[in-house]
N, C-alpha and C positions, 0 to 999 in steps of 0.2 A: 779361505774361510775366515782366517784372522783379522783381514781388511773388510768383509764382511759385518762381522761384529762392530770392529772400533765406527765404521759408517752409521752402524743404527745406534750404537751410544752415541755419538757425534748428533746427530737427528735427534734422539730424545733429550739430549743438554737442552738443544738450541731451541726446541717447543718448548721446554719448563722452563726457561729466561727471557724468549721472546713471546707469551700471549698471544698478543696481535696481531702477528705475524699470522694469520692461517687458520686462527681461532682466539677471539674475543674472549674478554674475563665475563664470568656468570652474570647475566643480567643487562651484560653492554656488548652483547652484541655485534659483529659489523650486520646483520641483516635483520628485518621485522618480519616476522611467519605471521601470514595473516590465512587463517579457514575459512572458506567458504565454505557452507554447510548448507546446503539448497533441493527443495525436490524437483531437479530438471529435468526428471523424465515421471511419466503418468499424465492422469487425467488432469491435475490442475501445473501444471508444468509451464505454463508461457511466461504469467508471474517471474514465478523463482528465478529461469532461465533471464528474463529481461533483466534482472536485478544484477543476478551475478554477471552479464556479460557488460553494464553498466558500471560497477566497479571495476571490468576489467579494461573497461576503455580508458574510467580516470588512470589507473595504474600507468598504462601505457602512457599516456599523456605526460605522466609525470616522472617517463623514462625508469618507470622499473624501482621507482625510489621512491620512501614514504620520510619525510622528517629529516631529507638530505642522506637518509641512510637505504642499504639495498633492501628489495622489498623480496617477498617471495611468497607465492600465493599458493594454497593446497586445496584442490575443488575437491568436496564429496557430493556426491548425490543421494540425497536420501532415498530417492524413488517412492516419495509417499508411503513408507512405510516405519514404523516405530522402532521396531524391534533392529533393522539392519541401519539404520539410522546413528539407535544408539550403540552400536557393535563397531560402526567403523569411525565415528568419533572417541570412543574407548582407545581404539588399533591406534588410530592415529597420536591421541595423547601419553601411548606408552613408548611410541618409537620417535616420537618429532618435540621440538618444544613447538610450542604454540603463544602468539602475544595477544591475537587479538580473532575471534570468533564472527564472522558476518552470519547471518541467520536469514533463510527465508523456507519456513516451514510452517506446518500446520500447529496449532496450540498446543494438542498432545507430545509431539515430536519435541517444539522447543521444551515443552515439560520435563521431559524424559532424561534430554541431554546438559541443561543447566546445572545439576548438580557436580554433574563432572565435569564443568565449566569451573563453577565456579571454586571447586576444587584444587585444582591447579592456576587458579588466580588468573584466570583467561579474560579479559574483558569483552564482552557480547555486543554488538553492535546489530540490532534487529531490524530488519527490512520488510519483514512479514507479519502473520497474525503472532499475539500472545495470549496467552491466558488471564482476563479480564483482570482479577485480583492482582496481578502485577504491576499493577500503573495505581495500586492503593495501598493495603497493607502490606503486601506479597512483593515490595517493588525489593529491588536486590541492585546493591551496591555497586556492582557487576554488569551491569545491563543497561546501554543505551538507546533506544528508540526513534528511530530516525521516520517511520511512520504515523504514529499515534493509533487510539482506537477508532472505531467503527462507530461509538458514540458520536464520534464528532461531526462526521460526514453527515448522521442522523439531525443533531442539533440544527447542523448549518441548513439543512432540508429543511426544517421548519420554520428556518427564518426567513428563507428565500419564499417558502409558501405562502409565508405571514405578509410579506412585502406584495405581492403580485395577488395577494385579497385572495388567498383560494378562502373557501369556508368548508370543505367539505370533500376527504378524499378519503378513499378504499387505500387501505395497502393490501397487495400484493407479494405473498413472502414463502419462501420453503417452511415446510413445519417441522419448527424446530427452535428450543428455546431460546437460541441467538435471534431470534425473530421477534421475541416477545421483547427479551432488552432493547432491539433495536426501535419498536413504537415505541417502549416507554422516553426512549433519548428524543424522539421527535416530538412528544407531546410534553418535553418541558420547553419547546420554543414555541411550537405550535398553537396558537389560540382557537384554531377551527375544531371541526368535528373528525375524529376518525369514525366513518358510519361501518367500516368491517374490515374485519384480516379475512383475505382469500389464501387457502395453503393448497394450492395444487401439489396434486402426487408427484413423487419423486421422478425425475425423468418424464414428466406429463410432454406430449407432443400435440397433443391437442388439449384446449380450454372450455368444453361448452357450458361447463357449472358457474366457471366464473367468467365467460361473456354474458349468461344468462342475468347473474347477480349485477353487474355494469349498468344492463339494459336496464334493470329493475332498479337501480339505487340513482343511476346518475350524476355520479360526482363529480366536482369540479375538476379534481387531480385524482393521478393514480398515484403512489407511492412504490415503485418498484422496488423491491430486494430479490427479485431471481437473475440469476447469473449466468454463464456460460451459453451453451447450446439449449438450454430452457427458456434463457429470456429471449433467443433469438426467435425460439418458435412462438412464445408469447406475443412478441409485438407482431409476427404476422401473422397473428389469429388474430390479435386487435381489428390493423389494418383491412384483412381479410373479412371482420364481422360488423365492417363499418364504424366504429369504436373509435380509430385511433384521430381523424379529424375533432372531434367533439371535446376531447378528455386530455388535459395537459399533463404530461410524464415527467417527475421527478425522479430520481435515483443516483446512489452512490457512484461514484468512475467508474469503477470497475465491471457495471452491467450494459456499458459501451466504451468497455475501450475497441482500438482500434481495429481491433480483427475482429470484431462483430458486428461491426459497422456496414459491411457490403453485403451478409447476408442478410441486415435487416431491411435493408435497400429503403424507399421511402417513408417506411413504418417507424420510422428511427428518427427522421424529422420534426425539428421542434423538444425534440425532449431536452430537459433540464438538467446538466449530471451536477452534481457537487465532486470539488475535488479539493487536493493541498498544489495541482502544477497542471500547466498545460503548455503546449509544443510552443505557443504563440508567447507566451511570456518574454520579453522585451528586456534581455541583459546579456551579458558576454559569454557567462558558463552555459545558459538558457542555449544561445545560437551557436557554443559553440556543439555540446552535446546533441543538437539536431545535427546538425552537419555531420557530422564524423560518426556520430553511432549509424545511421544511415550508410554513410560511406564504407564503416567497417564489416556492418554484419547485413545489408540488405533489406532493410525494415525500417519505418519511423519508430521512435520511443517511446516508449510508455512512462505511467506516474512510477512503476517499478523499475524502470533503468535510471528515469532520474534519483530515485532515492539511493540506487546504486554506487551512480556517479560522484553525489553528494557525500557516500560511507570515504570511498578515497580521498577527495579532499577534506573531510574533518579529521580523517587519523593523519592526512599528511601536517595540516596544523597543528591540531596536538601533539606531533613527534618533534614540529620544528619549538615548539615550546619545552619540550625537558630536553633539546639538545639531544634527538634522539636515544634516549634512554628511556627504556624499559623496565627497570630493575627495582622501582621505586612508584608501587601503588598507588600511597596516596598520591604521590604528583603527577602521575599521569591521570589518573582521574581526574583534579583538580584542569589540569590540559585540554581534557574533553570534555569538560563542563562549560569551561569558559574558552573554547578554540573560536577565534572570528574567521569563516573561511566564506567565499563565493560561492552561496547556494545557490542553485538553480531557480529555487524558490522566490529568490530574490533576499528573503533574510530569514535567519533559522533561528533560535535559541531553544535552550534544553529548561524545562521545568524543572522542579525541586524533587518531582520524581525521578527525574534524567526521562522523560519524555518532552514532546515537543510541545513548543510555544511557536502557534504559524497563526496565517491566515488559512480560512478556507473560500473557495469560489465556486461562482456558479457558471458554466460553460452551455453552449447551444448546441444542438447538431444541426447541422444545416450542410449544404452544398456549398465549395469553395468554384473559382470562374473556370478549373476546369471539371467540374463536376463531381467533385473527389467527395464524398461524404467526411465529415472533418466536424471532431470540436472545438466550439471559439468561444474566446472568453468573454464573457459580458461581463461579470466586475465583480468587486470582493464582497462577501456576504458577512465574513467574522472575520475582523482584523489581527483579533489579539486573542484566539479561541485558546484555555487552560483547561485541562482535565479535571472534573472536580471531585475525581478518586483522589488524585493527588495531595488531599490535606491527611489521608488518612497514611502518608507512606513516612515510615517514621526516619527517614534521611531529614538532617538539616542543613542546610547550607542557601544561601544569598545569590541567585541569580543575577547577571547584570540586568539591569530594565534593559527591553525591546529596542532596537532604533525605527521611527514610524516606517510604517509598509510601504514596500515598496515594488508592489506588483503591476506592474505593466506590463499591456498586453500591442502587439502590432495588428494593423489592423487587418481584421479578419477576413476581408473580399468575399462574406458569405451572401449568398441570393437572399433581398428578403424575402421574410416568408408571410402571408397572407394570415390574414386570423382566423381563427378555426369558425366553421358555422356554428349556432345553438346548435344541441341536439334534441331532437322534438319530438314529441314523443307516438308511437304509430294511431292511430283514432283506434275506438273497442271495436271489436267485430260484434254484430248482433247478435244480441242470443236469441241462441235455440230454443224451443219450445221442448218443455220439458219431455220426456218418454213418460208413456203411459205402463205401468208396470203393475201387475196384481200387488194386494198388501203382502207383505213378507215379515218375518221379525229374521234374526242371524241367531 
């Protein structure tokens, strides 16, 4: 019993003398806790999951180590919903320290859980959507965005429009008042006409209202914002009602990425996406992230594993800039603000919001030589796009200037594609001879 004791007094001298031995002093750490905070299960789940499994490859890559120091990653899954969301980011912040936050959630969710972020001094790294007001007055000291808004995608839409002479397109959008933001962002670039917003019903699987209104209006473009398994029944009710040769498709990435690609089968050809990345981009992080995310998890990549990918290597930079240490706010921030790392992108920096300063592009869909439905990039639309909530967010600090753009793209072995025919319009059927009817009044 007696050599029992003098053992654990011996044990407790030798941890209050040696720290670091076994356990680091407060704030220095030997390991970085990084959360991942994602909804990788539910309806919108491909997203999130590509993100987090894209930071989990840089991780890997970079042997388990952020800033020369051990890294350790803690996945939760929101599962789309608010309430369990913020319950096990709670759990986890009372029983774990926490350094740094990754986020890929819905606006409300990341709402939810930032304040207990930013609580315990968590710095948030967002890969997903936000709450518009955050990239202006709302923006938080706390919180860097590694995607931008949905304005931009918009803007770049209109510029790409503006270039390629549409004068005159229908959008296409869920109804809902992210819909309405989203024309107003394309008609500060846009000079042509929007002749109407169509809001198909939620879950619509068929369109005859708004194939009716196409026939009727005849735009030069459409403007798509329907997403998922909605847009995929849209464009083959287009193709299906004759529509889709006639009418040139602009839209955000996300309403073709890669896994809606084959059920739109040719309906899906020729469309325009805007994006901030595409698989063809022409650099080393670019090919190496195709290669290996492929290799690892069975699937090509998406704009969300790159943003992924890219969260690992900015915190590994910024941790190699304070010398792995954590314990010192302002300098880590100052670290992520100004980290130079190999984006995917080709080149990233953070705005005075701590949102991004990118290019955006315009990509094709088209058939590659083995038939693969694929988007390729045809070339930059906004070289140097800044957010223009950003004058409103009241952080100051001096961004480095941009170094010029450097996106390149390999070339893309797509089939060309033929130019759409006019669409012409059917001749009147004759009229009828009116009905002979006694007088009536109602």
């Amino acid at each position: 019993m007696a050599t029992r004791r003098l053992a654990a007094m011996f044990a407790a001298v030798l941890a209050a003398l040696v720290p670091a031995a076994g356990r680091a002093a407060p704030g220095n750490d030997a390991s970085v806790v990084v959360a991942v905070v994602a909804d990788m299960t539910g309806p919108d789940a491909v997203g999130p999951q590509d993100a987090a499994d894209g930071f989990r490859l840089g991780i890997k890559q970079l042997t388990q180590r952020l800033g020369n120091q051990e890294a350790r990653v803690v996945r939760i899954d929101g599962r789309a919903d608010v309430d369990s969301t913020v319950a096990a980011v709670r759990r986890l912040l009372d029983q774990d320290r926490v350094n740094f936050a990754l986020t890929a959630l819905s606006p409300a969710a990341f709402a939810a859980i930032l304040p207990l972020l930013e609580e315990r001094h968590v710095f948030v790294i967002n890969l997903g959507r936000m709450p518009a007001a955050m990239a202006g007055a709302g923006c938080s000291p706390w919180v860097f965005d590694l995607v931008g808004p949905a304005a931009g995608l918009d803007e770049a839409a209109g510029v790409q429009m503006a270039q390629d002479q549409v004068k005159r397109v229908v959008v296409v959008a869920p109804d809902s008042p992210l819909s309405a933001d989203a024309v107003a962002a394309l008609q500060r670039t846009f000079p042509g006409q929007v002749e109407a917003v169509l809001t198909p019903r939620h879950g619509a699987a068929t369109f005859p209202a708004e194939l009716a209104q196409l026939h009727k209006l005849k735009p030069d473009a459409i403007y798509d914002l329907l997403t998922g398994g909605m847009n995929v029944a849209f464009m083959r009710a287009l193709a299906a009602g004759g529509l889709r040769p006639h009418m040139a498709v602009y839209a955000p990435w996300p309403a073709f990425d890669r896994i809606y690609l084959p059920a739109m089968a040719d309906g899906a050809v020729g469309a325009v996406t805007l994006a901030v990345w595409a698989a063809d981009f022409d650099n080393p992080a670019n090919h190496r992230l195709a290669t290996e995310f492929e290799a690892e998890y069975g699937r090509a990549p998406t704009a969300w594993a790159a943003a992924g990918y890219d969260a690992s290597a900015l915190l590994d930079a910024a941790l190699k800039i304070t010398r792995g240490r954590t314990d010192r706010a302002d300098a880590l921030r100052d670290a992520l603000r100004n980290a130079d790392f190999a984006s995917v992108r080709g080149t990233f920096h953070f705005n005075t919001n701590q949102g991004p300063v990118q290019a955006y592009i315009a990509r094709k869909v088209g058939r590659d030589a083995r038939g693969r439905l694929v988007n390729a990039t045809v070339g930059v639309v906004v070289h140097d796009w800044r957010d223009h909530a950003a004058a409103a967010c009241p952080m100051r600090w001096t961004p480095a200037p941009p170094p010029p753009p450097a996106v390149k793209a390999k070339p893309s072995g797509l089939l060309p594609l033929p130019p759409p025919p006019a669409l012409k319009s059917k001749p009147a059927a004759p009229a009828k001879p009116a009905a002979r009817h006694p007088a009536h009044s109602d």
